[in-house]
N, C-alpha and C positions, 0 to 999 in steps of 0.2 A: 193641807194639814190644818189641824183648829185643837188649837191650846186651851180649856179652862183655866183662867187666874183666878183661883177661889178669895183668894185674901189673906192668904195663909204670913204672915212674917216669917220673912228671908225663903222664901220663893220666887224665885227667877228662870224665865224663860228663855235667856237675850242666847246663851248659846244654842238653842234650838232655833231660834232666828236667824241667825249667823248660820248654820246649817242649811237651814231649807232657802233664804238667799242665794247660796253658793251652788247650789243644785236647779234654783229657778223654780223653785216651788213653792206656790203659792200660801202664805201662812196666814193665818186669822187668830188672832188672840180674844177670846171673850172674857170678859172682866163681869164675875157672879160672886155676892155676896156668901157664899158657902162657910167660910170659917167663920164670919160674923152671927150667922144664925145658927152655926150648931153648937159652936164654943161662946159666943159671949152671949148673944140674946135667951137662947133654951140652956146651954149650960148642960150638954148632953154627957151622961156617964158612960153610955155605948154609943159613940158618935158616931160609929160606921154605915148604919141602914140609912139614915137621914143623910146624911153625906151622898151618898154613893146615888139615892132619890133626887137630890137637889140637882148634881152633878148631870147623871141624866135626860134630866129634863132642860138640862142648859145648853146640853149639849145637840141633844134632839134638836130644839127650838131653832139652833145656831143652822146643824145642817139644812133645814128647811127653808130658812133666813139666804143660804149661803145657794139654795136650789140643785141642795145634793140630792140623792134619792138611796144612796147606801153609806153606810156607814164603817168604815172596818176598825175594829176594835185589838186591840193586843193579847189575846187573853191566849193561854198558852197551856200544852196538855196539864201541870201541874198546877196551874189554879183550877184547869178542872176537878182535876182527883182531889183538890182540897176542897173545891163548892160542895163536891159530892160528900164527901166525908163531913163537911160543917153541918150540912142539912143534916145527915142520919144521925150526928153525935146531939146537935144542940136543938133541933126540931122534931128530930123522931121520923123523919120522911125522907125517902130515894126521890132524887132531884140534883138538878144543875140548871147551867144558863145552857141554850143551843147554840147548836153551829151557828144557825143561820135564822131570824126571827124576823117576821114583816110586824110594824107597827101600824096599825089599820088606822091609829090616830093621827099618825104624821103622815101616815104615807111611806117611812124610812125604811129601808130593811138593813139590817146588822149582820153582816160578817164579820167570822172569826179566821182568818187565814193562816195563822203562824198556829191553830189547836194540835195540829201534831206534833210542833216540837216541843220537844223538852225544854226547862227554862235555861238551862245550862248552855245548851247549843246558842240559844239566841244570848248571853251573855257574852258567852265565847266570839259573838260574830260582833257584839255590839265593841266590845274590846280590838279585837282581830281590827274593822273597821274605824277605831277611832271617832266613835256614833258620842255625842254628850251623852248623857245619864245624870237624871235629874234626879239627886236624895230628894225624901218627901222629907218638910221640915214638918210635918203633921207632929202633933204632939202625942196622937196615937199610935205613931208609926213604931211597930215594933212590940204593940204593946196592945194585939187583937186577936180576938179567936183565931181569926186568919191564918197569924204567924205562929199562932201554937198548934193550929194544926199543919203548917208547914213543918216544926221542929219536928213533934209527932209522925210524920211520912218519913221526915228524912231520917229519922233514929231506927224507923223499921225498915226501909229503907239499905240502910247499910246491913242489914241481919238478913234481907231479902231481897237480894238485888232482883229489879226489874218489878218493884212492888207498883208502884207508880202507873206502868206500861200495863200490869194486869188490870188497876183500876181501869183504867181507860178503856182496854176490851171489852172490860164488863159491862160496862155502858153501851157501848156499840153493841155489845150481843143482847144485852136484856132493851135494847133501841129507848135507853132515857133519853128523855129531851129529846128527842129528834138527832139523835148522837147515829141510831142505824146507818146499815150504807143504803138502805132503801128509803129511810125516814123520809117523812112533810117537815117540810119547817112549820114551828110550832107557832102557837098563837101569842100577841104579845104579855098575858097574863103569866106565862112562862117568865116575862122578864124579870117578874118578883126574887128567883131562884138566886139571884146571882146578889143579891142586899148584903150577904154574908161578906 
């Protein structure tokens, strides 16, 4: 397991520590200058693409560092359906991150394992299970296109139940990203997709 500590104040990792000890798994904390350079030094007004870059790239470096070769990422079907709908609402372009992407620069490849479920279920399981759950003390947090296009799904959403589950078909049947059930994993320039 490998934790970024971006720098954030009143971010703490110690119960996810206390977690993967008690399980015997192996934990790596990297310590990356991330809130120093989006919020104090650039002073960023959309601080999320340079973040999520920074972040990235620290992460990357770490697996490679650490002599992973895959990376699995949390990313769940409704930040899909929300990447997708960020792209087409604030870019004008059908897109998302992939299942599954090789980084030809690291060597890394990224899985997504948990894409099928819904964020609800794995909430339900993180509760059910007694898992920490880290608030982001991000001063953005709450306060990004991200979360307005989360409000936005979930308000149609309730009008249309199972709106969420058709975005994600749609993907798979139109094979975005590499979302088919026959799809290639995509190239790592794909990785831009998911900035939002």
């Amino acid at each position: 397991a490998i934790t970024l500590e971006t720098g954030t104040p009143g971010q703490s990792f110690d119960e996810v520590a206390e977690l993967c000890r008690r399980l015997d798994v192996p934990y790596t904390r990297i310590q990356t200058p991330v809130y120093q350079i989006v919020f104090e030094e650039r002073k960023e007004k959309n601080p999320c693409s340079l973040c999520a870059k920074l972040r990235r790239g620290a992460l990357y470096n770490a697996a490679g560092e650490l002599g992973c070769n895959t990376v699995a990422l949390g990313h769940h079907l409704d930040d899909a359906a929300e990447t997708l709908m960020l792209n087409l609402f604030f870019e004008g372009r059908v897109g998302c991150f992939s299942p599954v992407t090789h980084l030809s620069r690291t060597g890394v490849k990224l899985i997504r394992p948990m894409l099928y479920l819904p964020e609800k279920d794995i909430r339900y399981f993180a509760a059910k299970a007694t898992l920490p759950v880290i608030k982001s003390p991000c001063p953005a947090d709450g306060n990004t296109e991200r979360e307005e296009m989360k409000r936005l799904l979930g308000d149609l959403e309730r009008k249309h139940r199972g709106l969420r589950h058709r975005i994600f078909g749609a993907m798979q049947r139109g094979n975005i990203s590499g979302f088919g059930l026959s799809a290639e994993p995509v190239s790592p320039e794909e990785e831009s997709d998911e900035s939002q």
